[in-house]
N, CA, C and O atoms as CSV, one atom per row, in Angstrom:
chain,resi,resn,atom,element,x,y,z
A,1,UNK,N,N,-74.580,-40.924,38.790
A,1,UNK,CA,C,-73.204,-40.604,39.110
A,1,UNK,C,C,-72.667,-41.693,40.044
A,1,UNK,O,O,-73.134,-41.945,41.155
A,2,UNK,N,N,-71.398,-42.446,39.330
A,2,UNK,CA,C,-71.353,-43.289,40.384
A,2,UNK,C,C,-70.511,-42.700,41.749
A,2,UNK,O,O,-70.129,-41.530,41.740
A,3,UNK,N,N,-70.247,-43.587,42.925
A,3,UNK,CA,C,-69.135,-42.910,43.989
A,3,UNK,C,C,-68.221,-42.089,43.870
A,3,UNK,O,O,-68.199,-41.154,44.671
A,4,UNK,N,N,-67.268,-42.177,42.917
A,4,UNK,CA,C,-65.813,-42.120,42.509
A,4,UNK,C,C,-65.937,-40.698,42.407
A,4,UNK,O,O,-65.442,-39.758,43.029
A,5,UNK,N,N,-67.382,-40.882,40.675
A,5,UNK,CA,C,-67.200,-39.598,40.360
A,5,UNK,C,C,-67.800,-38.159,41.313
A,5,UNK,O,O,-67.430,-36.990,41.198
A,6,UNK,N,N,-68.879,-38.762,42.294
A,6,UNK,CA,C,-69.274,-38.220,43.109
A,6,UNK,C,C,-67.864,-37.663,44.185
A,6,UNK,O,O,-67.504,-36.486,44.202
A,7,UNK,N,N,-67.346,-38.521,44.845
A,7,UNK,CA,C,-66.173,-38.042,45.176
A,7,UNK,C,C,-65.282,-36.997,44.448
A,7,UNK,O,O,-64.760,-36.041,45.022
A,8,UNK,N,N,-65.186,-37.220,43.399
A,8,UNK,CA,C,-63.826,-36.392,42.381
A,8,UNK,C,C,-64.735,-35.241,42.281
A,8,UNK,O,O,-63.919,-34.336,42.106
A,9,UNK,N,N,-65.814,-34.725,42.279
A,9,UNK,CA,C,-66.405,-33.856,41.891
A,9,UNK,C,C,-66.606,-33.099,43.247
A,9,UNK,O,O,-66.913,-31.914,43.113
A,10,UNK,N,N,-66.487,-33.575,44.551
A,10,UNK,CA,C,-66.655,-32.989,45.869
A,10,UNK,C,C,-65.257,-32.470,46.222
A,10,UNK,O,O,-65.126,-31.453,46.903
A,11,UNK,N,N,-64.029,-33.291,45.679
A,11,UNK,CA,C,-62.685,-32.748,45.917
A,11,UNK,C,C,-62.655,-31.093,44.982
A,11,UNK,O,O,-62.506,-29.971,45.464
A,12,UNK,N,N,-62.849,-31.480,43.563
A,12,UNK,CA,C,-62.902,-30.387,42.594
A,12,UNK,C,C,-63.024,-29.129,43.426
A,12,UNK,O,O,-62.243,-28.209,43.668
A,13,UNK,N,N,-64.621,-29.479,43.884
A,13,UNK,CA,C,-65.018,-28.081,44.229
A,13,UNK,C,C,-64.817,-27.788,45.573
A,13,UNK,O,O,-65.281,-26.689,45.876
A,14,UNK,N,N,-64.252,-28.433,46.544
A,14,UNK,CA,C,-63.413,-28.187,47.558
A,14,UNK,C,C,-61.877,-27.426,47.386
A,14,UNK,O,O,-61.554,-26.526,48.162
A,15,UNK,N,N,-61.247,-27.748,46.620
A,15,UNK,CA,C,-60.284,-26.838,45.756
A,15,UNK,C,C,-60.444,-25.633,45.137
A,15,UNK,O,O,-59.608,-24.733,45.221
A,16,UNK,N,N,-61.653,-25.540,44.404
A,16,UNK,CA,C,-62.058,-24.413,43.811
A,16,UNK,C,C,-62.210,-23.447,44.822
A,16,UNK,O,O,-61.872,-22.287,44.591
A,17,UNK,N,N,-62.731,-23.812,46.045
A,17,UNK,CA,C,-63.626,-22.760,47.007
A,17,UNK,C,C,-62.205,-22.364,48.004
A,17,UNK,O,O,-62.207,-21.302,48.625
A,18,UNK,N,N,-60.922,-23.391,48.093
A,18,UNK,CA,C,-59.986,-22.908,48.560
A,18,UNK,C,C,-59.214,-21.643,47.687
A,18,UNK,O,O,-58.468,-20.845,48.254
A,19,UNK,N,N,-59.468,-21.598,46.432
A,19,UNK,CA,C,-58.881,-21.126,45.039
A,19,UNK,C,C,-59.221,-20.007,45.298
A,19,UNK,O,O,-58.485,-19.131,45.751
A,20,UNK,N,N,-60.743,-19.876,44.956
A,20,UNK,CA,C,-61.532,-18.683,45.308
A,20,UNK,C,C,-61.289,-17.731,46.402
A,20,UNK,O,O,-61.370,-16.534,46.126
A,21,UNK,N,N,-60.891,-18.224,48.068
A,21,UNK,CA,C,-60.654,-17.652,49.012
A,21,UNK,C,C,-59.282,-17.211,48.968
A,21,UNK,O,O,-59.109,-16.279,49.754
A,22,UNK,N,N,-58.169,-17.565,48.289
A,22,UNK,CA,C,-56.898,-17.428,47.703
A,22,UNK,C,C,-57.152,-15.859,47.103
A,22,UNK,O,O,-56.642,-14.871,47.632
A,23,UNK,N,N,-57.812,-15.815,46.202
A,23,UNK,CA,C,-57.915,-14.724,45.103
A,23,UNK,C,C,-58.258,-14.077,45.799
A,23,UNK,O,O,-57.591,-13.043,45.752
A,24,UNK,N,N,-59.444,-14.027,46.957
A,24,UNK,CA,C,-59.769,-12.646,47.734
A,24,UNK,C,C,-61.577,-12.716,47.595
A,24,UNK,O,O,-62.295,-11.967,48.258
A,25,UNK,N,N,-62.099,-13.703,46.660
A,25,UNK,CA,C,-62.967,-14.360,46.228
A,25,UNK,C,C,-64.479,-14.299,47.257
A,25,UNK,O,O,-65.549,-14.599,46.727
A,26,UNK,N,N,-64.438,-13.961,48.479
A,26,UNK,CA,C,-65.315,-13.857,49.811
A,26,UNK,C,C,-66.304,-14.799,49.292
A,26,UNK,O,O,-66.338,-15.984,49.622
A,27,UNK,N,N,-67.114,-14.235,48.463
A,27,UNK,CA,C,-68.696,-14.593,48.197
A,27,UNK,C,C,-68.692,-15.711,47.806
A,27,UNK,O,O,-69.484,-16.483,48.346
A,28,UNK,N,N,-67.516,-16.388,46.372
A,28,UNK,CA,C,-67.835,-17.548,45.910
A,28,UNK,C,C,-66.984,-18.531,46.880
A,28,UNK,O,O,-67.561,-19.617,46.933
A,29,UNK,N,N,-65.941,-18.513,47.573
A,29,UNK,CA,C,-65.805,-18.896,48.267
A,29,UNK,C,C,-66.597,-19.581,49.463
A,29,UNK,O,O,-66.521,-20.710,49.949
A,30,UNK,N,N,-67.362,-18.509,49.744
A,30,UNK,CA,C,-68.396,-19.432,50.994
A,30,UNK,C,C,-69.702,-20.001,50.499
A,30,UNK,O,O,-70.437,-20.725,51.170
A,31,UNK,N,N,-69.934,-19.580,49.179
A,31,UNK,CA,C,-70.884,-20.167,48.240
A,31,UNK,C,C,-70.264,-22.077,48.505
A,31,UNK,O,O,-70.610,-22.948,49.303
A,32,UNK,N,N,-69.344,-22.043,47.497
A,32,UNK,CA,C,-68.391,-23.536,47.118
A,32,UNK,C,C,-68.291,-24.062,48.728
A,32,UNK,O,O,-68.402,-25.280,48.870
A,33,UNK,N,N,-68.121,-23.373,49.768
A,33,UNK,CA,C,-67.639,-24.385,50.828
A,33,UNK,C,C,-68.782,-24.480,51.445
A,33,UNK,O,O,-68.871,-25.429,52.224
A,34,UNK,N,N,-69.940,-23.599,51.309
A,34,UNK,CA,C,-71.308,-23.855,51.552
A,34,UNK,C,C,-71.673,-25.419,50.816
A,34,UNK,O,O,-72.135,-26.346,51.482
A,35,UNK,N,N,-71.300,-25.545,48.942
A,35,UNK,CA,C,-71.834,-26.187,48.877
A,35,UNK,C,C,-71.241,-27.891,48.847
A,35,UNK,O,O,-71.633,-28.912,48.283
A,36,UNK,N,N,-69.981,-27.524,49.871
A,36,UNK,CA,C,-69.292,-28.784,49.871
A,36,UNK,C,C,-69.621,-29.520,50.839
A,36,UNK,O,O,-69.761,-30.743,50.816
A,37,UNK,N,N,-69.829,-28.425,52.191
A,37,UNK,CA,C,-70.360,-29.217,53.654
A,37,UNK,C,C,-71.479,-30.003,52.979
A,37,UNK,O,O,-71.238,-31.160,52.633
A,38,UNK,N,N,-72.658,-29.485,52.766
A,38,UNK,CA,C,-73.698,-30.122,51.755
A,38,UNK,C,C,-73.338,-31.580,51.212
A,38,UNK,O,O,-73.965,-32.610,51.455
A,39,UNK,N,N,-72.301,-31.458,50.498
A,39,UNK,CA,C,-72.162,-32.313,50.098
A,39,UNK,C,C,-71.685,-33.696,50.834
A,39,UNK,O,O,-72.050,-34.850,50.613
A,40,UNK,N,N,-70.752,-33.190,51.778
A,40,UNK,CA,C,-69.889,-34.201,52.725
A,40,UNK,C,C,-71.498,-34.469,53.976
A,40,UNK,O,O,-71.492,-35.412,54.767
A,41,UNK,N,N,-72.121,-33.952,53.935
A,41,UNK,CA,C,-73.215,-34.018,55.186
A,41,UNK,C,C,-74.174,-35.515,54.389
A,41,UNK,O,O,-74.483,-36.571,54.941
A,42,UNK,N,N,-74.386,-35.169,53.257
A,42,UNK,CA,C,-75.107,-36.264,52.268
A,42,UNK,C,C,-74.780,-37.176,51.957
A,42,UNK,O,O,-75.546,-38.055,51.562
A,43,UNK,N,N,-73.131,-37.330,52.045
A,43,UNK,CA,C,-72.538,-38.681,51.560
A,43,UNK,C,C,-73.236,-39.719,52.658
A,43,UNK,O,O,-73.898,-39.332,53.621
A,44,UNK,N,N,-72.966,-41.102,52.334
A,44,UNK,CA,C,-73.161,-42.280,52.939
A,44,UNK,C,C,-71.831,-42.796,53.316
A,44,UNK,O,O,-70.828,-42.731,52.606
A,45,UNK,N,N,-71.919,-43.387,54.662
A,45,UNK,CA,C,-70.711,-44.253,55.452
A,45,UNK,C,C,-69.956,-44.941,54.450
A,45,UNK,O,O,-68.800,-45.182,54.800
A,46,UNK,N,N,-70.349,-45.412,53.053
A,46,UNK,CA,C,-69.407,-45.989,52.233
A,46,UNK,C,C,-68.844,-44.932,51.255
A,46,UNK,O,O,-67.884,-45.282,50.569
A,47,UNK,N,N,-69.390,-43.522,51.094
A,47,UNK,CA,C,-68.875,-42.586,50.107
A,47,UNK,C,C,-67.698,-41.824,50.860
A,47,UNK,O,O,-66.686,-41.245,50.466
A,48,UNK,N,N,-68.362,-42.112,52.341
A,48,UNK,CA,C,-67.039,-41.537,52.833
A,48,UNK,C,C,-65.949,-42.138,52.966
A,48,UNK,O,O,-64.922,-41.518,52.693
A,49,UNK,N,N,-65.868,-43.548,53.437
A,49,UNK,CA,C,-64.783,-44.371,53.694
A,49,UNK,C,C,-63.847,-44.212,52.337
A,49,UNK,O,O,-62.623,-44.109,52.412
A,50,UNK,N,N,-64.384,-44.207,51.418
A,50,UNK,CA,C,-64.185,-43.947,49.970
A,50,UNK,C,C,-63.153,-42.579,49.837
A,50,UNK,O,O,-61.954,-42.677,49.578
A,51,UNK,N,N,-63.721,-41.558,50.020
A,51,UNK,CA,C,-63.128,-40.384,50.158
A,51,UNK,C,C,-62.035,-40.685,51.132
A,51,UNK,O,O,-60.995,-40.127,50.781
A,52,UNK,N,N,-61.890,-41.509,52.449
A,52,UNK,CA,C,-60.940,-41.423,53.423
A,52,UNK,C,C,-59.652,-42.072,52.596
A,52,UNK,O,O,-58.461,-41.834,52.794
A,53,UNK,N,N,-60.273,-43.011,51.557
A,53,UNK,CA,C,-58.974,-43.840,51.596
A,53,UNK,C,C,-58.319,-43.351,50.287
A,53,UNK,O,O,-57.290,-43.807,49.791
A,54,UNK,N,N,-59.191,-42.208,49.743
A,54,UNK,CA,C,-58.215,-41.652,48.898
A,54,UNK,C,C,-57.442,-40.117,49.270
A,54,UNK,O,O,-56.840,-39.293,48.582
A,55,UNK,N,N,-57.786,-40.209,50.669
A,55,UNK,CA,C,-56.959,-38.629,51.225
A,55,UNK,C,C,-55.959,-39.557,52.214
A,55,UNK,O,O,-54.796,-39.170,52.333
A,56,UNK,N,N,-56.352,-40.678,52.870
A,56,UNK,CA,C,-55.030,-41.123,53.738
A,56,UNK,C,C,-53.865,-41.309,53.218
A,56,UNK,O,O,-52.855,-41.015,53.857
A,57,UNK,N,N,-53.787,-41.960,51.650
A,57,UNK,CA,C,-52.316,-42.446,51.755
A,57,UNK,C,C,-51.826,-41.334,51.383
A,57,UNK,O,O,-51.034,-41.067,52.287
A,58,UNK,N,N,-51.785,-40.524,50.643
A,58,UNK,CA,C,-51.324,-39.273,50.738
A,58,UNK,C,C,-50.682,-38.295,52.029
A,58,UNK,O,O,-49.593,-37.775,52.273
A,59,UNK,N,N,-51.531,-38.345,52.448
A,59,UNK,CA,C,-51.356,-38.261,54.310
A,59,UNK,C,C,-50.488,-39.138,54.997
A,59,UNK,O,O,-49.492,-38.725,55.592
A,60,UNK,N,N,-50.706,-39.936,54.963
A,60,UNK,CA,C,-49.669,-41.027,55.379
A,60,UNK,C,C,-50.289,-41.650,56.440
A,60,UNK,O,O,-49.772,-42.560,57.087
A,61,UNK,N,N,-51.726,-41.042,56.700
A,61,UNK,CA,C,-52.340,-41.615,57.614
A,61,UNK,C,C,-53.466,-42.681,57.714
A,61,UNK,O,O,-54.250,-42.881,56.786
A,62,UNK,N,N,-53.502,-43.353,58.894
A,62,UNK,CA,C,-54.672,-44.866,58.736
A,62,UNK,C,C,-56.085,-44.038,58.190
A,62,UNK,O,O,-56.489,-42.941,58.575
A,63,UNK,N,N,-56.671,-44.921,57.196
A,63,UNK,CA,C,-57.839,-44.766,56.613
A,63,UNK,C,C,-58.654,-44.640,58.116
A,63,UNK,O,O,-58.297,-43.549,58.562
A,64,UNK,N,N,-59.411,-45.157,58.899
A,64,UNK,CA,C,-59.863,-44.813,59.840
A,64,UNK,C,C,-60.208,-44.408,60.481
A,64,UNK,O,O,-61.334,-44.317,60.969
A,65,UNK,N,N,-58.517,-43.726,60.815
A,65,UNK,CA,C,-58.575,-42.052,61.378
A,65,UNK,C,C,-58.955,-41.260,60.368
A,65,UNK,O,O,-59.676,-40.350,60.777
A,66,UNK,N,N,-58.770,-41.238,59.254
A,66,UNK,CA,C,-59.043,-40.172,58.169
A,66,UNK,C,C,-61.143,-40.229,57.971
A,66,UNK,O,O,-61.987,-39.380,57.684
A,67,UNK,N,N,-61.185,-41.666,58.308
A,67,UNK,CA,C,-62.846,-41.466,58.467
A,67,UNK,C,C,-63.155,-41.059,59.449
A,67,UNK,O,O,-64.252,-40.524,59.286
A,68,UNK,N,N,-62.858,-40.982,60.387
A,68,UNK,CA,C,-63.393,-40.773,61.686
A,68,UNK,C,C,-63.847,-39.184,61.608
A,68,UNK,O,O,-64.883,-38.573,61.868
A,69,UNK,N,N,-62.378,-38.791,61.057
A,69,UNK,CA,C,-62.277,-37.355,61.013
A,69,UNK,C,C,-63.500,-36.485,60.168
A,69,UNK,O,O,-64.045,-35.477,60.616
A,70,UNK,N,N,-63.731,-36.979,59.131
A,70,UNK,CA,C,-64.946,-36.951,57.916
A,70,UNK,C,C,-66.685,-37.377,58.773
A,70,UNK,O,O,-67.786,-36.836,58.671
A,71,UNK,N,N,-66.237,-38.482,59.518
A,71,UNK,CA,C,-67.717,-38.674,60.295
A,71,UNK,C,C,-68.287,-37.248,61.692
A,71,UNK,O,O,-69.324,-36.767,62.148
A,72,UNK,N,N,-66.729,-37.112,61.854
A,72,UNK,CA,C,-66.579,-35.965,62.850
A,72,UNK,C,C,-66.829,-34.474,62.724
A,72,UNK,O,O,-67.325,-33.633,63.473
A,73,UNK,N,N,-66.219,-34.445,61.298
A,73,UNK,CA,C,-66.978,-33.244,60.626
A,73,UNK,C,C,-67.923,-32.736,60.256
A,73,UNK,O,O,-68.231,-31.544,60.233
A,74,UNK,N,N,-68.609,-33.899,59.841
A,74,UNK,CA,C,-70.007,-33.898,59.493
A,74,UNK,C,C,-71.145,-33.534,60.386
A,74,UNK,O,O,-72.158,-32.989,59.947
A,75,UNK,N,N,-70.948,-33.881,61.828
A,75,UNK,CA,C,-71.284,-33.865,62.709
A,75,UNK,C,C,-71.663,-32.152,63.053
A,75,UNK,O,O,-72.731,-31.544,62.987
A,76,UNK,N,N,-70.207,-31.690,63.461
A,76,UNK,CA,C,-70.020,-30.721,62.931
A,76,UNK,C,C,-70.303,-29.421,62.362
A,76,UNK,O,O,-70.331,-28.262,62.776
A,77,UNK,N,N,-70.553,-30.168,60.992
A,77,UNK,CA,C,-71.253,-29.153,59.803
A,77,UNK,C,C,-73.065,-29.576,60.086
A,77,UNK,O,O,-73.761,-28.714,59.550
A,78,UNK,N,N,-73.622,-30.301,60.547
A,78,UNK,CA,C,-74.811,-30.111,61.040
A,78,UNK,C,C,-75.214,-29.811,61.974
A,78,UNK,O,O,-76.425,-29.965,62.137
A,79,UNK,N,N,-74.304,-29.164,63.180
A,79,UNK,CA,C,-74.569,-28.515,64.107
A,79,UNK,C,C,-74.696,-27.135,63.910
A,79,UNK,O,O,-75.361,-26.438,64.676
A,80,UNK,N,N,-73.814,-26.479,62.462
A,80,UNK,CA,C,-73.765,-25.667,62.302
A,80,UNK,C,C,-74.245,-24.630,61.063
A,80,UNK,O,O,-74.145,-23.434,60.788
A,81,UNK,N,N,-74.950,-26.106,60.374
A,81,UNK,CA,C,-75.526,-25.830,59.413
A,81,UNK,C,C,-76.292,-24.452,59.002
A,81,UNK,O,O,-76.162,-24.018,57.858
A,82,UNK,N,N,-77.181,-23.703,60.070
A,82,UNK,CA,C,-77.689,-22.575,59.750
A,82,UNK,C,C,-77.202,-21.361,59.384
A,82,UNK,O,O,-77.803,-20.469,58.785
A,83,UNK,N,N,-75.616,-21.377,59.940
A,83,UNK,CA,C,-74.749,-20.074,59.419
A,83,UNK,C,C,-74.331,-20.330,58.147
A,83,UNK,O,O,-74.553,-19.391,57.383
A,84,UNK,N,N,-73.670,-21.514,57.536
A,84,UNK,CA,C,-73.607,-21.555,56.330
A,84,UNK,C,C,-74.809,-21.466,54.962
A,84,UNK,O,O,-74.759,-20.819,53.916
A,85,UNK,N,N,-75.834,-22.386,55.487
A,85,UNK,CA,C,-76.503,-22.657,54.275
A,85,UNK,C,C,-77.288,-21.512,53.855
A,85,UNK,O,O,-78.177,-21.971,53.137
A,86,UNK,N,N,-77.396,-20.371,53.933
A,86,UNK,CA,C,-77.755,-19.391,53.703
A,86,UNK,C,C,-76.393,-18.877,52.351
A,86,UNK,O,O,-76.476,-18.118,51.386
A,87,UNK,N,N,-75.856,-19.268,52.605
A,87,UNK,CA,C,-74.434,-18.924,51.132
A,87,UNK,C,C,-74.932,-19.504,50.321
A,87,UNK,O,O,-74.771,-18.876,49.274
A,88,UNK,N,N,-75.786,-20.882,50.065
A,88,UNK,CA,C,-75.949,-21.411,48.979
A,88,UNK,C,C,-77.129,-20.424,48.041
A,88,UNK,O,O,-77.453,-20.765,46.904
């Protein structure tokens, strides 16, 4: 799988799991965002920069900050890893 599609496939199901929590969805919901942290925790400093610079311009904001924010999260989601990963 190259980056891209690795990316497009982490947005997908980041959407889905917002979708899911929309509908009322509980379970698959924290399943999907269970298995997105996962996913964003695994990327590499270039999969993310990757991901940043396709959520900044949209945003309107510097790629940078949009990584920072993604490196920050990650952080984050492995501090906190034990309450979630039990959804997967």
């Amino acid at each position: 799988m190259t980056v891209k599609e690795s990316i497009r496939y982490h947005l997908i199901e980041a959407v889905r799991a917002s979708a899911a929590e929309a509908e009322g969805k509980e379970k698959l919901a924290r399943r999907l965002h269970a298995a997105t942290k996962m996913r964003l925790i695994n990327m590499s400093d270039d999969e993310l920069w990757e991901l940043a610079v396709i959520l900044a311009i949209p945003q309107g904001k510097p790629v940078q900050q949009v990584f920072h924010g993604f490196k920050q999260a990650v952080e984050e989601h492995k501090s906190t890893m034990k309450e979630w990963v039990g959804d997967l």
